[in-house]
Every structure is written in structure tokens, then in C-alpha cells.
C-alpha positions as CSV (number, residue, x, y, z in Angstrom):
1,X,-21.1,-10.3,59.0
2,X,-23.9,-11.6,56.6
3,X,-22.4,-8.3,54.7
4,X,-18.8,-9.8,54.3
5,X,-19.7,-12.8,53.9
6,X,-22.3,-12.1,50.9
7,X,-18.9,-11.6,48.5
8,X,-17.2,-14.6,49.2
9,X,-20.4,-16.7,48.4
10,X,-21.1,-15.3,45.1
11,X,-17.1,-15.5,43.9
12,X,-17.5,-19.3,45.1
13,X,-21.2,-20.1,43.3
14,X,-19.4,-18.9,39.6
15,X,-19.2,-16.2,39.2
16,X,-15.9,-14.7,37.8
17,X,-13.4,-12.8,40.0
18,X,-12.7,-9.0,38.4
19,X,-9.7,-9.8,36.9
20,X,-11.0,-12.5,35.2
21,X,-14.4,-10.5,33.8
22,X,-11.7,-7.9,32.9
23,X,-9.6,-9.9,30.8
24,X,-12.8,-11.5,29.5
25,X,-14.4,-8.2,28.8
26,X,-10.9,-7.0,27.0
27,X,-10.7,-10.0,24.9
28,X,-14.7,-9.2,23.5
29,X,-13.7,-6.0,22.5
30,X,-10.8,-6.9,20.9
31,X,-12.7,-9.0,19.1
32,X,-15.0,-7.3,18.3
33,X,-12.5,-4.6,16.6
34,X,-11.1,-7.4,14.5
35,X,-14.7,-7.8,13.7
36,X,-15.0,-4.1,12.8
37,X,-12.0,-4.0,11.2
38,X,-12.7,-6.7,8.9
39,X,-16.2,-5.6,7.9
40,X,-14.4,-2.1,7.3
41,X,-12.5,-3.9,4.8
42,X,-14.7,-5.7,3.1
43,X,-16.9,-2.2,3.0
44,X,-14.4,-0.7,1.2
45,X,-13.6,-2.7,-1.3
46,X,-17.2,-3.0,-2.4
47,X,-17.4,0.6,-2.2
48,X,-14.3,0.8,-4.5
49,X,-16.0,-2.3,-6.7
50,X,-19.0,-0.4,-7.4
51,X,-17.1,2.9,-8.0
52,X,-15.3,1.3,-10.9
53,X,-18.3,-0.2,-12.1
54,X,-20.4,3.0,-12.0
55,X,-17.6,4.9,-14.2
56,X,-17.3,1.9,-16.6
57,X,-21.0,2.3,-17.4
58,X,-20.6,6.3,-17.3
59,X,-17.7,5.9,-20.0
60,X,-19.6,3.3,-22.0
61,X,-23.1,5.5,-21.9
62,X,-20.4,8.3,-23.1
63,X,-19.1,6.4,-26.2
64,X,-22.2,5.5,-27.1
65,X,-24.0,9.1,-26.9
66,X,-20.8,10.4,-28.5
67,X,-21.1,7.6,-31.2
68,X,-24.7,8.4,-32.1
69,X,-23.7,12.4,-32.0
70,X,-21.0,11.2,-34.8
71,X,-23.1,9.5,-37.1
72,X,-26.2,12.3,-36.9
73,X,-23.0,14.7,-37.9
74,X,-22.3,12.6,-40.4
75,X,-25.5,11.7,-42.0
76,X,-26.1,15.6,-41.9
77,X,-23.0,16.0,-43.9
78,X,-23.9,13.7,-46.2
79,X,-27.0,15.2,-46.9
80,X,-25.9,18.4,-47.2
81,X,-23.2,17.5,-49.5
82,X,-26.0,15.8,-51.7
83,X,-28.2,18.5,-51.4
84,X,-25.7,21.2,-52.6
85,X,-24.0,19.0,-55.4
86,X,-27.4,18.4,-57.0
87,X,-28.3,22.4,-56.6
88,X,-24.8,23.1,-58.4
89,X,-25.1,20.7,-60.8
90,X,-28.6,21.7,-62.1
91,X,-27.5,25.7,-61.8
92,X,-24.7,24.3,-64.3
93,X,-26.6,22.5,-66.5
94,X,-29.3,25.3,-66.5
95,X,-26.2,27.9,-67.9
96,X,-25.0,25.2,-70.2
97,X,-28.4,25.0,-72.0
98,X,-29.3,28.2,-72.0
């Protein structure tokens, strides 16, 4: 009887009947989905956040290497163009005199 009677004493000293920890236990988990859910969220958006901000430094590292590639190009150009207009000009100068 002691068996039997063991149940009954523990429902009436607190603690919850099964239905009740079920509904309780269904309620934690639900929230701790919303929980889940939420942090999901917010994961993703700083994901996507730092995604756009590691291609707006990749384009801007671009411009700039492309920029500097640009004025070596032109500065070579330049040089060139200085270098062969002085070389023609002297060849023409050097048939003019002599």
C-alpha cells in the first residue's frame, strides 16, 4: 500500500501532474525556438552585413590597384614619348647641320 500511496504524496507536496510538466516542457521549447529563431536572424543579417562590407573594401582595394596600374602606364608613356621625341629631334637636327 505504501507503493500506491507513494504517488499521491508526491503529486500533493508540489510537484506538477504530467500534463502540467508537459505543457510546461512544450512551452520551454517553444520558446526556446523563438529564441533560435531570433538569434538565426540576427546571424544572418550580420553575416550579410559583413559580406557587403568585405566586397566594398575588395572593390575599393581594386580601384585603387587599378588607379596606381593607370598612372605607372601613364607616366611610362610619358617618358617614352619624351624619350623618343628628343631622339628624333636631335637625329633631325643632326641631318639639318650636316
Amino acid at each position: 500500500m505504501s507503493a500506491l500511496r507513494a504517488r499521491p504524496d508526491r503529486e500533493a507536496l508540489g510537484s506538477l501532474p504530467t500534463a502540467m510538466r508537459m505543457r510546461q516542457s512544450i512551452a520551454q521549447f517553444e520558446e526556446a525556438f523563438r529564441e533560435e529563431a531570433a538569434e538565426s536572424i540576427a546571424r544572418r543579417e550580420r553575416l550579410r552585413k559583413q559580406a557587403v562590407q568585405r566586397s566594398r573594401v575588395r572593390r575599393v582595394e581594386r580601384s585603387r590597384k587599378q588607379g596606381k596600374l593607370r598612372f605607372v602606364l601613364l607616366a611610362l608613356s610619358i617618358l617614352v614619348t619624351a624619350v623618343v621625341v628628343t631622339v628624333v629631334m636631335f637625329q633631325t637636327l643632326a641631318m639639318l647641320v650636316g
